[in-house]
N, C-alpha and C positions, 0 to 999 in steps of 0.2 A: 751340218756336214759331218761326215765321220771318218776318221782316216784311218787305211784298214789296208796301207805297205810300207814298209821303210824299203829305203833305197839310196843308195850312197855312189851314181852312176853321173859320169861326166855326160853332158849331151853338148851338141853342139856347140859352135861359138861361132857370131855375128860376124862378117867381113868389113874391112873397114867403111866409115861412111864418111860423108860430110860436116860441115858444123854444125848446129844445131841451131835450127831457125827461129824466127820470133815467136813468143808466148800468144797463143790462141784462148787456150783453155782458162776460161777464169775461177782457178783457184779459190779465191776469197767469197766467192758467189757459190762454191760447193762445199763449203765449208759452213755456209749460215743453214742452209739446207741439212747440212750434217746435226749444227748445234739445233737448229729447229726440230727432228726427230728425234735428240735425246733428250729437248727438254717434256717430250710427252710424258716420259715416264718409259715404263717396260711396256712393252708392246706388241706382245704372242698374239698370234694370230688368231682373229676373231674377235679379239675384245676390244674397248668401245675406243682405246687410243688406236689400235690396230687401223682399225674402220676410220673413226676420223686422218687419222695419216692418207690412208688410199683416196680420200675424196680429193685432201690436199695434191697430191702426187698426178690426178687426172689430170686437175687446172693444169698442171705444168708441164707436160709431154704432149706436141702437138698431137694433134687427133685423137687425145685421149680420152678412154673409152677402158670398162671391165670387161675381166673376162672371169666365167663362173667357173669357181672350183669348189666340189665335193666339199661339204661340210658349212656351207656358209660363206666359204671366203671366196676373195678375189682378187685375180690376179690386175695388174693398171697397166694397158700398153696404149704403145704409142708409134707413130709410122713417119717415118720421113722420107717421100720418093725420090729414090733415085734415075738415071739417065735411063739405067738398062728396067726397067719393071719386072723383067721374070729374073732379076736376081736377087735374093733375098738372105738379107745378114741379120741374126739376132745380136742384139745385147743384152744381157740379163743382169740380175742384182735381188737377193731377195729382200725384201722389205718388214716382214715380222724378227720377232729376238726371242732367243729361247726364254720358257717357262719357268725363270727362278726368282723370286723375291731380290725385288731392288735390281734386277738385271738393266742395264740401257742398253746395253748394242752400239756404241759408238762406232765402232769398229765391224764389228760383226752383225753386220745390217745394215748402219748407215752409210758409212763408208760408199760401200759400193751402190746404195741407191742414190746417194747426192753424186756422185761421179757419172752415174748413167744418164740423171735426170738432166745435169749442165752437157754432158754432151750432146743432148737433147736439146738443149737451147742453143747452143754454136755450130751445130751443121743446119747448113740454110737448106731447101727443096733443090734436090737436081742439082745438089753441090756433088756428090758421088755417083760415083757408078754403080753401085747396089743399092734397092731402098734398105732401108736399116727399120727393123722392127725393135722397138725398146719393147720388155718386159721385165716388169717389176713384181717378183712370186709373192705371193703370201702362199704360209704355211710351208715355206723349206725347213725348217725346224720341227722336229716331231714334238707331238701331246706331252704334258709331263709324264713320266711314268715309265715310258716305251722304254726296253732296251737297248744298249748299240746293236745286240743282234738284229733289231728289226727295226734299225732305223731307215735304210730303203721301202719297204715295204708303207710304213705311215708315216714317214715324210718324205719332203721333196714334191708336196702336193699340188704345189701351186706349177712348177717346171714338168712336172707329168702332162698337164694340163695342156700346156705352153708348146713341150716337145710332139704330141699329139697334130693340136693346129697348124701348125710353122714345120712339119715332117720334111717340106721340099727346103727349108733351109740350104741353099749353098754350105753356112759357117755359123756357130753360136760362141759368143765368147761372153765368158761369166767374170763378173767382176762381184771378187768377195770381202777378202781382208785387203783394201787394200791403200788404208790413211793411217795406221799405225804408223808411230814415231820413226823408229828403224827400220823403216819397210825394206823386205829383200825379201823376191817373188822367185824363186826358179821354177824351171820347167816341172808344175805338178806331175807325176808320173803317168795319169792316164790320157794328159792334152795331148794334145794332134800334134806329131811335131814337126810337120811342113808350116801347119798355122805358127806354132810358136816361133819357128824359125823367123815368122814373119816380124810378127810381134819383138822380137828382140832388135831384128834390124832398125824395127820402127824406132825402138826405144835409143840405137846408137844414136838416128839420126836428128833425135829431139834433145840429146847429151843426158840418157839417163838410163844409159849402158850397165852403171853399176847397179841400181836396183832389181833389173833385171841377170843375175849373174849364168855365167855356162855351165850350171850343173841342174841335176834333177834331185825331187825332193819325193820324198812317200806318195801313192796315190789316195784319193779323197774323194771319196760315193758326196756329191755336192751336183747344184741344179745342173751342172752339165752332163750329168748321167744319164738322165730321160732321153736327151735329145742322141747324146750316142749312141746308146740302145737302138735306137731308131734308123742310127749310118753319119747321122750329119758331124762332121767334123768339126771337136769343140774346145776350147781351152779353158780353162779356169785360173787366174788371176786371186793368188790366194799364198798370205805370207802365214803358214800354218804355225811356224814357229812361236807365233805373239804368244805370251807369256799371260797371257789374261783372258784364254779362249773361256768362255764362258764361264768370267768370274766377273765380282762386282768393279772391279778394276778398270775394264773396258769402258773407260768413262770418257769425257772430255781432255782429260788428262793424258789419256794416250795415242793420240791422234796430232795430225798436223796441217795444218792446208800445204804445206811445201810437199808431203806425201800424195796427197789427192792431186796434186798439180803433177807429180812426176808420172802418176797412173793414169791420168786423164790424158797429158799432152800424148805419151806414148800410144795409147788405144784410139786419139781422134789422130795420129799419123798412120796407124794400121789400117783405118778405116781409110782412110784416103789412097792409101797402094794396093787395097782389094778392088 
């Protein structure tokens, strides 16, 4: 992803809600998932840990199945029906990590594929009203080499892919950075802010109102670009601040399951009030 506004703009703020109901999302299960892709190694898209992960990642997302993306690679989704059938929700997450020696991606990768993937295990069929499409990109990260100027252009290849198929999306919502230690997500600049508004009430009413705070942050050319290009109203879930955006840092180290749980519970109560 590449972040290309600052922005220092109040948005919204969530009305009051209820207490926050029992723990659904099992944390500790998307956290092994998380420690499971970093102990591959680095994992840019294409190469032989890359490819092995996506086989992993099919097992695991009901109906899971690839999808081809330009260059070799592919995309892993996975479908869960819901009540209504012509209404259709993404979830995204990209699964490769950038192209630097020693990189793991804890965060910036995993993160948000083990959060998709256990969401994917705890909504039962026909527990919602929209079916929910998991995609897991390969190749949101450009080639080594490319410059930020042209990082829309050669990456985000797997979400190109994704936003093409899935065009009649009702909503996509991307989940990125989002098990860093100090997680704090505001409104990315380009999300949808009816969606987010959503999103935030969710977050009151699972008690994790702070991580989601009422302001907005820079905007960020990230997998939910394709699809708004396209119309479909999308948010991105992405604490850009982390201090180890593609450094060797992003290790184990900087991650928590108590963050994966606060990102998880929040987005499986979003999905439940769409």
């Amino acid at each position: 992803m590449l972040a290309v506004l600052a922005a220092a703009v109040l948005a919204f703020t969530a009305g009051s809600a209820p207490a926050a109901r029992g723990k659904a999302f099992d944390a500790q299960q998307a956290y092994a998932l998380l420690k499971e892709q970093v102990e591959l190694g680095p994992r840019p898209a294409g190469s032989a840990a890359s490819r092995q992960l996506a086989q992993r990642l099919r097992t695991l997302l009901p109906n899971g199945r690839f999808q081809a993306v330009p260059g070799g690679l592919r995309n892993v989704v996975g479908v869960i029906p819901g009540r209504n059938p012509k209404r259709i929700v993404v979830v995204g997450a990209h699964y490769d990590t950038k192209d630097i020696p020693g990189f793991v991606g804890a965060n910036d990768g995993a993160s948000g594929t083990a959060v998709a993937v256990q969401l994917a295990r705890t909504i039962r069929n026909r527990e919602l009203r929209p079916t929910v499409v998991f995609v897991l990109f390969d190749g949101e990260e450009a080639p080594a080499g490319v410059p930020d100027s042209q990082f829309e252009r050669y990456g985000l290849r797997g979400s190109k892919v994704a936003a093409s198929a899935f065009r009649k999306a009702e909503s996509m919502i991307l989940l990125d950075f989002v098990g860093d230690k100090e997680l704090t997500i505001p409104r990315e600049w380009f999300s949808n802010r009816r969606l987010w508004a959503k999103l935030r009430a969710a977050a009151a009413r699972t008690g994790n109102a702070a991580v989601f705070p009422p302001r907005t942050s820079g905007g960020v050319l990230d997998d939910h670009t394709p699809f708004q290009r396209r119309g479909v109203p999308a948010i991105d879930l992405i604490d850009f601040d982390f201090a180890c955006w593609h450094e060797q840092c992003d290790n184990l180290s900087a991650v928590s399951p108590q963050s994966l749980e606060a990102s998880g519970e929040t987005v499986l109560e979003l999905l439940r009030s769409l």
